[in-house]
C-alpha positions in Angstrom: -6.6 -16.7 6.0 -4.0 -15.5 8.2 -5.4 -17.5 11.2 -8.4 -19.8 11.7 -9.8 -21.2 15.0 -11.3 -24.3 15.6 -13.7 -25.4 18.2 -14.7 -29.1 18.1 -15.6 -32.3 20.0 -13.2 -34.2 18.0 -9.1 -34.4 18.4 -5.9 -33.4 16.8 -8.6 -31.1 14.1 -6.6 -28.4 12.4 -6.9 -25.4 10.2 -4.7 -22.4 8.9 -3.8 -20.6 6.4 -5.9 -21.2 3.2 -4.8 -19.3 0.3 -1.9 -17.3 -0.9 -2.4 -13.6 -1.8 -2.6 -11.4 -4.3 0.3 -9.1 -4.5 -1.3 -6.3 -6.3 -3.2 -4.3 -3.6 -0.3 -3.1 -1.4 2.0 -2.2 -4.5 -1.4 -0.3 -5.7 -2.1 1.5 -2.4 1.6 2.3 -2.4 1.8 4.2 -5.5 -1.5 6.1 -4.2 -0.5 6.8 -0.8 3.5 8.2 -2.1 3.5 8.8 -5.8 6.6 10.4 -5.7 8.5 8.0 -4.0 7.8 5.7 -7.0 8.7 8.1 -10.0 11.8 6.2 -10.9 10.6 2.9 -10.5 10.7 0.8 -13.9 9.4 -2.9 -14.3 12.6 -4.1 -13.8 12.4 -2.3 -10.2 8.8 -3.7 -9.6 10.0 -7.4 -10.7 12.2 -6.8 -7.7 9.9 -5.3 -5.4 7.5 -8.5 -6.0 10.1 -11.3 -5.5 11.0 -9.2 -2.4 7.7 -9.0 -0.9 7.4 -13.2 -1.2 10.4 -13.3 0.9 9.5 -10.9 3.7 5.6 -11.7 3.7 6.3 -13.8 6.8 7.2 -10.8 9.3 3.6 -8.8 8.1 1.0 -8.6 10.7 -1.5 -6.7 9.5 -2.3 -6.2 5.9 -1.4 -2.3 5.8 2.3 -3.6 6.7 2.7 -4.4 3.0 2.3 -0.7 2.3 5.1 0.4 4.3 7.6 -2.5 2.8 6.8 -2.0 -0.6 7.9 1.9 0.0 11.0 0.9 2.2 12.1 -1.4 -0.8 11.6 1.5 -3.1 14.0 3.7 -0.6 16.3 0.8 -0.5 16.8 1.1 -4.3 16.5 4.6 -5.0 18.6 7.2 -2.7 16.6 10.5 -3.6 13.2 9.1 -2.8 14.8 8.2 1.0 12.5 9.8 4.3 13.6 7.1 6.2 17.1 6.9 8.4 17.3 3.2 8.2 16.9 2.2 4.8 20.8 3.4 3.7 22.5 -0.2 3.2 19.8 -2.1 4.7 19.3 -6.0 3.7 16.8 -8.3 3.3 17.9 -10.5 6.1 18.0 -7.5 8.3 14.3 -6.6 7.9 13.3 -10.2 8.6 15.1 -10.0 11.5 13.9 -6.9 12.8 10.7 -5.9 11.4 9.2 -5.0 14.8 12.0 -2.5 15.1 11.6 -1.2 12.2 7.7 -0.5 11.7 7.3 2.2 14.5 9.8 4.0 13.4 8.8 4.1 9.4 6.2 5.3 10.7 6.9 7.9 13.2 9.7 9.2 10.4 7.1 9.3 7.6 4.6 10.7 10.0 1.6 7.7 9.2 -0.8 6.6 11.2 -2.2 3.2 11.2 -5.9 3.5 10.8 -5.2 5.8 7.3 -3.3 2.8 6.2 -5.6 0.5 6.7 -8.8 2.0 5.2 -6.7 3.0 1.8 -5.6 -1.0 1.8 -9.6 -1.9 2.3 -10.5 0.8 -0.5 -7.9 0.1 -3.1 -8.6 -3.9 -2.5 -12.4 -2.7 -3.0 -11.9 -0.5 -6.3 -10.0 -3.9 -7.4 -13.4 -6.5 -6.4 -15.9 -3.6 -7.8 -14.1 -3.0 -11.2 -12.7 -6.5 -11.7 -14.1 -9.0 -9.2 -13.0 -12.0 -11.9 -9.6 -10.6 -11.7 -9.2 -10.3 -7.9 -10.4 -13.6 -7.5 -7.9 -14.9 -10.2 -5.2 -13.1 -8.7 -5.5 -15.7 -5.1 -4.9 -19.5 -4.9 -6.3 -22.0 -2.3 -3.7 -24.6 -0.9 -4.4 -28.2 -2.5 -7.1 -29.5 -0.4 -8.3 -26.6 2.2 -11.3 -25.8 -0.2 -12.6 -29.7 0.0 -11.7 -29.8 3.3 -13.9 -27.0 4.9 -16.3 -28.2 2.7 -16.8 -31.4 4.1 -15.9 -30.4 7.7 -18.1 -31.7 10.4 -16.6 -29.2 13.4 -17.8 -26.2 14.2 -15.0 -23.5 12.7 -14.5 -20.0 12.9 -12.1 -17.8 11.4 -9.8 -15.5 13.4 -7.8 -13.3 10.6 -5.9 -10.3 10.3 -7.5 -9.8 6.6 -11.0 -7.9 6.7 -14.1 -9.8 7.1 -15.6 -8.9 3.8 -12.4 -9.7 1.7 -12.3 -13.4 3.8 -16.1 -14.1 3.2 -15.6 -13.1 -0.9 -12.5 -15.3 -1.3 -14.3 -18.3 0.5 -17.6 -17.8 -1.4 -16.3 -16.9 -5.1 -12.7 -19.1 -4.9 -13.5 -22.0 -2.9 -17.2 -22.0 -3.4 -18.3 -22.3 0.6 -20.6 -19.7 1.8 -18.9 -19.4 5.0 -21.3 -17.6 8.1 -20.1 -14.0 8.5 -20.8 -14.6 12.3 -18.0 -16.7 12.2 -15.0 -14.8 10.7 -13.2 -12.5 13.0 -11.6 -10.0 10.6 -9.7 -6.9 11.3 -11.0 -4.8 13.9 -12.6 -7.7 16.0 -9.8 -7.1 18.6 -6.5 -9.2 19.0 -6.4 -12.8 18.2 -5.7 -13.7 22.3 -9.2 -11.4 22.9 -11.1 -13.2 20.0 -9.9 -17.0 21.5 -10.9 -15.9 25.0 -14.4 -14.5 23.8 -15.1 -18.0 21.7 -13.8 -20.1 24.8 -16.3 -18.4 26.9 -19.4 -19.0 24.9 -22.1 -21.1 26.6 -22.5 -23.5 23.2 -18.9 -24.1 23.6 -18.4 -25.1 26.9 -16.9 -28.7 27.3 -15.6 -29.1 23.9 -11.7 -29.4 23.0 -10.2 -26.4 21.9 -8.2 -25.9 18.5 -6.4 -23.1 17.7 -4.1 -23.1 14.0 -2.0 -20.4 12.7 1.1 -19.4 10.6 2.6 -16.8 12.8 4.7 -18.4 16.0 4.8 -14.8 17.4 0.9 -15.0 17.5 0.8 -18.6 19.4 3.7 -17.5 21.4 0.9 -14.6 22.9 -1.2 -17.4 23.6 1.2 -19.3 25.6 1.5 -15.9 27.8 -2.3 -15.6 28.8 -3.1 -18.7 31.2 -6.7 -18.6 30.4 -6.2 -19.4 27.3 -4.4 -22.9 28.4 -7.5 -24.9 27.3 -6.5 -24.6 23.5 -4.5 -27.0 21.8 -2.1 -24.7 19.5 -0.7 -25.9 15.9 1.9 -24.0 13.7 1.1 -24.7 10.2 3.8 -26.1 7.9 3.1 -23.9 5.0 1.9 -20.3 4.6 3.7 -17.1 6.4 6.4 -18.8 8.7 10.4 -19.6 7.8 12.4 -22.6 8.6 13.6 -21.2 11.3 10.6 -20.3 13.0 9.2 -23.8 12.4 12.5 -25.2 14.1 11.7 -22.8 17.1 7.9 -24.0 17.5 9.3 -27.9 17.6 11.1 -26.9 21.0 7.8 -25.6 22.3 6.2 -28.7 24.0 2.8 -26.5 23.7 2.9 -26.3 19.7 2.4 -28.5 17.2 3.5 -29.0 14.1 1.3 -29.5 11.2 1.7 -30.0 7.2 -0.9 -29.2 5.0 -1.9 -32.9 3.8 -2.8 -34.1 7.8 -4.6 -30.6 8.0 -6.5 -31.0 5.2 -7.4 -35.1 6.4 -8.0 -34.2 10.0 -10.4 -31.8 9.3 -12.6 -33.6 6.9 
């Protein structure tokens, strides 16, 4: 899960992100969204494109995001399929750097829109469960430990994830074998993460308990620092998942973060 939220009576609990994803939805939804722009792609090409999308799978947000990498890879490699101005000579490095640059502008110049995106990501990740759930399922990995440790929890946990609800609850119920409550998954389209935090701190059943909030993205906890009613939540930055080195250096400075590996996570929450 991109994010999970805790709410408990007891300290230091933690959560993030639980498994690592498949990569075969976004180069699928791709190919279906521009099938031109991958006409001279080979497996050689695609090999590339995957090890690629490992690297730069820190700096995605949203799950669409992948769609517009994968082409800007493709437009990287292959002059004539090029709509973009800023793929010409562009590295790696650079689009780690400045992703947030970048996306409105892919974008704007390949006249997109973000909710087409997102429903052809839902829908091709859909075909994928309908037609070969086994395969899907296969295709994602649990850390060591999460699985067991939701399991056994005894706090009360919700999930607050960019990924959609449906595709959280099927990965928890057929991969990790916990038959999570739907009421308690925020997916896509519940509203930012700050909104979702503010709406859980607020209800009744949770007044007076201590606040834990884990996730893999610094830019995400670093919008929580900025709202001062969210100052009741303790915030951790997970030492695995979607974050570099050099973000994790970053959150060490911030006295309001803390940093967690995946062995105390998986301890402090059973």
């Amino acid at each position: 899960m991109a994010a999970v939220g805790l709410l408990g009576v007891r300290p230091a609990r933690a959560t993030g992100r639980l498994e690592r994803q498949a990569r075969a939805s976004p180069d699928a939804a791709a190919k279906v969204r521009w099938p031109w722009a991958f006409e001279q792609v080979d497996a050689a090409m695609e090999e590339w494109i995957v090890e690629q999308m490992h690297t730069l799978r820190p700096v995605i947000e949203t799950g669409y995001e992948n769609l517009l990498l994968v082409r800007l890879l493709v437009e990287i490699q292959i002059p004539s399929a090029r709509k973009s101005s800023v793929a010409d000579g562009l590295s790696i490095q650079e689009i780690l750097d400045n992703w947030s640059k970048l996306l409105p502008t892919l974008m704007d110049e390949w006249q997109e829109d973000r909710e087409s995106l997102v429903d052809l990501f839902g829908r091709v990740r859909d075909d994928w469960l309908e037609n070969d759930l086994s395969g899907w399922i296969g295709a994602n990995r649990f850390y060591p430990g999460t699985a067991d440790a939701l399991k056994l929890s005894s706090s009360e946990l919700y999930i607050v994830t960019t990924k959609q609800s449906r595709f959280t609850g099927a990965l928890l119920k057929e991969l990790a074998g916990v038959d999570f409550p739907s009421e308690r998954i925020y997916g896509l389209g519940t509203g930012p993460k700050v909104k979702v935090l503010q709406q859980l701190q607020e209800m009744p059943q949770h007044q007076g308990l201590t606040l834990h909030f884990v996730e893999d993205r610094l830019a995400t906890l670093k919008n929580v620092i900025k709202e001062p009613a969210l100052d009741k939540w303790n915030l951790y930055l997970v030492k695995w998942g979607y974050n570099t080195q050099e973000e994790r250096e970053e959150a060490g400075a911030i006295s309001r973060i803390q940093l967690i590996d995946l062995p105390d996570f998986s301890k402090q929450l059973k």
